[in-house]
VOBA-1610 file (N, C-alpha, C; in pm, whole numbers, padded with zeros to 5 digits, always signed):
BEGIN
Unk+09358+00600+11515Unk+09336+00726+11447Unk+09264+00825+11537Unk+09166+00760+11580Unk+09116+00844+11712Unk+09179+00911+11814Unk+09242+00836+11863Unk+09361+00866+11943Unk+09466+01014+11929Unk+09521+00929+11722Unk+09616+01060+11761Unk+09534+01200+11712Unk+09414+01194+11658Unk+09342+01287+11676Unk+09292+01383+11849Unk+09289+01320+11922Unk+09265+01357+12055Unk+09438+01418+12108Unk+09522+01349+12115Unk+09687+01410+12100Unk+09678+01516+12064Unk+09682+01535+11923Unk+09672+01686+11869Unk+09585+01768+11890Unk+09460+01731+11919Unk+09381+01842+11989Unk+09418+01915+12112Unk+09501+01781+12212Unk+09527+01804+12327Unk+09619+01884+12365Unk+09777+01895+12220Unk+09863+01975+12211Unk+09841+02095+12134Unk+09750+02103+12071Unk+09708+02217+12011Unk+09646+02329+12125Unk+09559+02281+12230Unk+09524+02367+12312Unk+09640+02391+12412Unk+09713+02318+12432Unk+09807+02344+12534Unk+09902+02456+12479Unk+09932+02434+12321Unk+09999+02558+12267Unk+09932+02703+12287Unk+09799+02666+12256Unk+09722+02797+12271Unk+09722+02877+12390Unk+09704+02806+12481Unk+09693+02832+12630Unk+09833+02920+12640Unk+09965+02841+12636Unk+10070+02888+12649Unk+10091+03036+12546Unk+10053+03050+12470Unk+10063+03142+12354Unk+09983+03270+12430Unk+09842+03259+12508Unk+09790+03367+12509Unk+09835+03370+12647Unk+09902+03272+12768Unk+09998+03386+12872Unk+10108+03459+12824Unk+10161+03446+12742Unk+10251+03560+12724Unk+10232+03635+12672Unk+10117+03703+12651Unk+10036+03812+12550Unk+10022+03866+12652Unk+09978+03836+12768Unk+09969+03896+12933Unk+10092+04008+12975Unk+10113+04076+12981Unk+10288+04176+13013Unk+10255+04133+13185Unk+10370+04134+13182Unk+10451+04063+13347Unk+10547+04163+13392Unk+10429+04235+13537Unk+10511+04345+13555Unk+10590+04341+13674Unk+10735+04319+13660Unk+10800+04311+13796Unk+10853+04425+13855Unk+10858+04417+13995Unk+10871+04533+14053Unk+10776+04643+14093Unk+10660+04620+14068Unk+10528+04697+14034Unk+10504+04712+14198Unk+10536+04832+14248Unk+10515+04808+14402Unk+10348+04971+14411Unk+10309+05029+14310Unk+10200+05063+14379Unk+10119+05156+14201Unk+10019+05209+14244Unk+09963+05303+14127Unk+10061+05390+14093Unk+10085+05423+13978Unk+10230+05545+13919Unk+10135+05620+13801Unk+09978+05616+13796Unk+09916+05710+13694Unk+09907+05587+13584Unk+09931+05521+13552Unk+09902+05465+13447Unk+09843+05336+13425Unk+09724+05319+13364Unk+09648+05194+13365Unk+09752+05090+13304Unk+09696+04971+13353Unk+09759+04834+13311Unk+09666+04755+13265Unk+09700+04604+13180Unk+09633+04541+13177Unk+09567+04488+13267Unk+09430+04433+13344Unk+09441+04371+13417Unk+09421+04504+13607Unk+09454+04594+13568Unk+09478+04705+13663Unk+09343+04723+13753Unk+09307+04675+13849Unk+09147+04681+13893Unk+09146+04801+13941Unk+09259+04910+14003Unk+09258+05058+14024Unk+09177+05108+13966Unk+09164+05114+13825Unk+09166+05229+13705Unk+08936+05179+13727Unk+08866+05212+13735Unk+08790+05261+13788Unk+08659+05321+13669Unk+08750+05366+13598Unk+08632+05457+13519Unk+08691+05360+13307Unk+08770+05235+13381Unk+08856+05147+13261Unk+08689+05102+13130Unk+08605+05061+13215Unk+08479+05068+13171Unk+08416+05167+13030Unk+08474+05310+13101Unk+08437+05386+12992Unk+08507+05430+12884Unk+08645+05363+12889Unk+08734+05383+12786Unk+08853+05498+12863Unk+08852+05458+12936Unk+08939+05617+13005Unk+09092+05521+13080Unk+09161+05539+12999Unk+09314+05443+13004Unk+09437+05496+13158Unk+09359+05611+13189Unk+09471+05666+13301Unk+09398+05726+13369Unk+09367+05655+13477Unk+09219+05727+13589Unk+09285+05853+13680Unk+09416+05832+13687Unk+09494+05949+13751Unk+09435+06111+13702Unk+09509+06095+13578Unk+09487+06181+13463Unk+09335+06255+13468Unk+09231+06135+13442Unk+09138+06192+13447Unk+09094+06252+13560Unk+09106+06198+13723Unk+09047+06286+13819Unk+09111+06417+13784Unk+09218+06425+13814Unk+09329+06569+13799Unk+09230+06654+13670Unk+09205+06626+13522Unk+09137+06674+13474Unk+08988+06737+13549Unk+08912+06587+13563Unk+08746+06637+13622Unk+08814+06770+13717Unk+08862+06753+13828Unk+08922+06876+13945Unk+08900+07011+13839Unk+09081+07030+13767Unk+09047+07118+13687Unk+08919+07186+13620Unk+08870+07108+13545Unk+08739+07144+13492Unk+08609+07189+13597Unk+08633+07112+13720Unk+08540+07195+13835Unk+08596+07382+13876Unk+08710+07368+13832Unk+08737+07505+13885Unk+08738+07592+13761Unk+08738+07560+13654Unk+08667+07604+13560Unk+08528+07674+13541Unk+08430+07556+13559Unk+08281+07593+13592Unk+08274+07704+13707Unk+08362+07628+13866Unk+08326+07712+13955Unk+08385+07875+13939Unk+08441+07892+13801Unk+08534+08059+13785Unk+08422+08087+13675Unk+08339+08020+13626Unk+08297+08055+13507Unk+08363+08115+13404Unk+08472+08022+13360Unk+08582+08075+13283Unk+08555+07971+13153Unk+08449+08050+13075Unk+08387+07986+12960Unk+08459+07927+12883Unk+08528+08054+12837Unk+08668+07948+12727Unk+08752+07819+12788Unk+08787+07844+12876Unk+08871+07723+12922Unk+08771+07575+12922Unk+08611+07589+12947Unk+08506+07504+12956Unk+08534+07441+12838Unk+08521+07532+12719Unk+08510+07534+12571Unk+08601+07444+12525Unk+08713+07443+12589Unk+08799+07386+12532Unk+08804+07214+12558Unk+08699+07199+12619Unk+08717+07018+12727Unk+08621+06999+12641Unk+08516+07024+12527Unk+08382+07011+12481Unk+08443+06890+12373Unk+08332+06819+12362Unk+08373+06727+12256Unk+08243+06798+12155Unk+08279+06822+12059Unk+08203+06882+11926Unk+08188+06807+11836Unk+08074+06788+11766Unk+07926+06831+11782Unk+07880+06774+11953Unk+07888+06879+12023Unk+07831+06835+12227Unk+07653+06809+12169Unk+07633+06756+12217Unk+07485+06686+12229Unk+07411+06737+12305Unk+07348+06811+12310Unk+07263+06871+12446Unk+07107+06829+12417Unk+07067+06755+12537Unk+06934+06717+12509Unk+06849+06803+12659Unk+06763+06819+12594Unk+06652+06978+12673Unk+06469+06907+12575Unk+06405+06874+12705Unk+06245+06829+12652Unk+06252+06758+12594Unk+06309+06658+12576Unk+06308+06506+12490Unk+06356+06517+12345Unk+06413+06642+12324Unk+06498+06673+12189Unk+06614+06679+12208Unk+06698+06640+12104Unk+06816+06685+12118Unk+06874+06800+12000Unk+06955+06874+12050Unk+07032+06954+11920Unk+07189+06927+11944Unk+07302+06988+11826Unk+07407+06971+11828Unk+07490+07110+11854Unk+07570+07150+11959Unk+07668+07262+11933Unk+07782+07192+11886Unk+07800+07289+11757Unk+07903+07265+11653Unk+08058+07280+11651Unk+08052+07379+11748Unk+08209+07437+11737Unk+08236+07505+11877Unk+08344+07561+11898Unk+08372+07640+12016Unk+08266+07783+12030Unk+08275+07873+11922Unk+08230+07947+11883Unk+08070+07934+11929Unk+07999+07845+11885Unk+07872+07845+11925Unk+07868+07775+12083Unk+07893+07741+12121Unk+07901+07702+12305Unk+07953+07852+12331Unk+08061+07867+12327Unk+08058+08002+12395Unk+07912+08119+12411Unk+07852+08084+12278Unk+07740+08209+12268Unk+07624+08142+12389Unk+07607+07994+12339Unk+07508+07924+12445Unk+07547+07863+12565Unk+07636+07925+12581Unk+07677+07859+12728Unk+07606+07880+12842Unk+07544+07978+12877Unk+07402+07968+12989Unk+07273+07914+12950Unk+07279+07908+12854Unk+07132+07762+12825Unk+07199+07617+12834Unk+07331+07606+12807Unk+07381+07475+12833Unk+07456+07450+12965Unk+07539+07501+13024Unk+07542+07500+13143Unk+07480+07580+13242Unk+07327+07544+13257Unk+07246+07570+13317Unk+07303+07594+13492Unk+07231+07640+13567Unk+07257+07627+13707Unk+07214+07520+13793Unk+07148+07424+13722Unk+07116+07292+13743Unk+07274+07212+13700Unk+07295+07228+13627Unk+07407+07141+13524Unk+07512+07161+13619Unk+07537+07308+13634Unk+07659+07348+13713Unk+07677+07337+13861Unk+07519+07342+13938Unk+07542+07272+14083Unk+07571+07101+14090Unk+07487+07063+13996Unk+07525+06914+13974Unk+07712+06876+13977Unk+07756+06931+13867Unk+07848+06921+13848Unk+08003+06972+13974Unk+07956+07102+14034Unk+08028+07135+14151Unk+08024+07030+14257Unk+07925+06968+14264Unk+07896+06912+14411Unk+07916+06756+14329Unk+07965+06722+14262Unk+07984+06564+14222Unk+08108+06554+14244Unk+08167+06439+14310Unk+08252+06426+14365Unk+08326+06337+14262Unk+08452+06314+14183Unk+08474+06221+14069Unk+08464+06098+14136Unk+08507+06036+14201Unk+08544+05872+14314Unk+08419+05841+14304Unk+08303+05957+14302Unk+08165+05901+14333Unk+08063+05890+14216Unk+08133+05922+14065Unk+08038+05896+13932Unk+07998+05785+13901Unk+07917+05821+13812Unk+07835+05639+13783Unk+07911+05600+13651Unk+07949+05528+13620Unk+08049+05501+13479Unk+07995+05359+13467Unk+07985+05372+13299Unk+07934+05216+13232Unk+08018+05216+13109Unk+08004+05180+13018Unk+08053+05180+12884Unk+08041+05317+12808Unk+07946+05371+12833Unk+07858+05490+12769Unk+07980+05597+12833Unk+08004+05615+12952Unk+08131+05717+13010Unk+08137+05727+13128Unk+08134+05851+13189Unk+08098+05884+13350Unk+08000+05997+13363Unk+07912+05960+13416Unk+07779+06055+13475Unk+07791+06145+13576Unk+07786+06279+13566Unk+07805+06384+13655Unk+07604+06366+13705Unk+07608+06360+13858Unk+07491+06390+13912Unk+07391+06267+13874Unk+07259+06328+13809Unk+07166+06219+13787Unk+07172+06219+13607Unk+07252+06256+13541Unk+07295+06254+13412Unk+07310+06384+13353Unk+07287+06474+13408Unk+07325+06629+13355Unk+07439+06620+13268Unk+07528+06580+13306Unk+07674+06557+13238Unk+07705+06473+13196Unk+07809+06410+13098Unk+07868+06266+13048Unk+08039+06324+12981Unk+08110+06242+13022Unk+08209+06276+12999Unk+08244+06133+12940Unk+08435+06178+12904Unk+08465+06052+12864Unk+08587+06042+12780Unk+08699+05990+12744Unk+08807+06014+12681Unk+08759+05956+12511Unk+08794+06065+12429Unk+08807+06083+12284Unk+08962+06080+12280Unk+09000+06024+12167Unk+09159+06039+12084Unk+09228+06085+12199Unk+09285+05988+12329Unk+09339+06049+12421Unk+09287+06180+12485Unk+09180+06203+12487Unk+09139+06359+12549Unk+09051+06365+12628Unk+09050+06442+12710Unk+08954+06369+12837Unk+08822+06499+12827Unk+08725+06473+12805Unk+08610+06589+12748Unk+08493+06533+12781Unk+08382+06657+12799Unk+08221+06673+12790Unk+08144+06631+12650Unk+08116+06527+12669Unk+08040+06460+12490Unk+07855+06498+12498Unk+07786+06512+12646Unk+07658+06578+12623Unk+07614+06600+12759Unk+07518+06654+12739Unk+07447+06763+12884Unk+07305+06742+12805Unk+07255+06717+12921Unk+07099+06700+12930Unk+07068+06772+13090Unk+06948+06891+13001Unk+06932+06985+13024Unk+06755+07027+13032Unk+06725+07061+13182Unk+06602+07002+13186Unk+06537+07154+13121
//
């Protein structure tokens, strides 16, 4: 009885085993990066912070630097994840909408925020679970519902 108890344990894991490699996708032909994360993909870089297509996102961060560097507010406005979090003296407050960032947009993208942010190189952010860190945390970015956006600025 022992025995065929140990059998079936023994074929039970072997099913399992077999069951979760083919849950694995098996990509043939795969000869280099084409923009799109994979399972398993050690490229993808910023995979940590939830960000599924690291391509995508540098090409975004770029954009959005030439944004800041035009000071072309609206277009900023539009990468914001709302309610943006801005923390300034160990408080935080919430901008609500497009509408209100536009009005506070030089108390929130400070000239601290915005040299930080010009001179950060994307290849070179700090990314954990939390997102990717522009500078020494001025910035945090990070993909929402497929969208690649600014979620808070801390703001000395």
């Amino acid at each position: 009885m022992k025995r065929m108890r140990w059998m079936l344990l023994a074929m039970g894991i072997a099913l399992m085993a077999q069951a979760m490699t083919s849950l694995v996708p098996q990509v043939s032909g795969y000869d280099g990066y084409d923009g799109y994360a994979r399972e398993g993909n050690s490229s993808n870089r910023y995979e940590v912070a939830g960000i599924t297509n690291a391509g995508a996102f540098e090409a975004f961060f770029g954009k959005l630097q030439e944004a800041v560097k035009k000071n072309d507010k609206t277009e900023v406005a539009k990468h914001i994840r709302y309610p943006l979090r801005v923390n300034k003296d160990g408080k935080s407050h919430f901008i609500r909408d497009e509408q209100q960032f536009l009005e506070e947009y030089d108390r929130v993208i400070t000239e601290k925020v915005k040299e930080a942010f010009l001179q950060q190189k994307v290849t070179d952010t700090f990314v954990n679970d939390q997102g990717v860190m522009v500078g020494n945390g001025e910035m945090w970015l990070g993909q929402f519902s497929n969208r690649f956006v600014v979620f808070a600025v801390n703001v000395e």
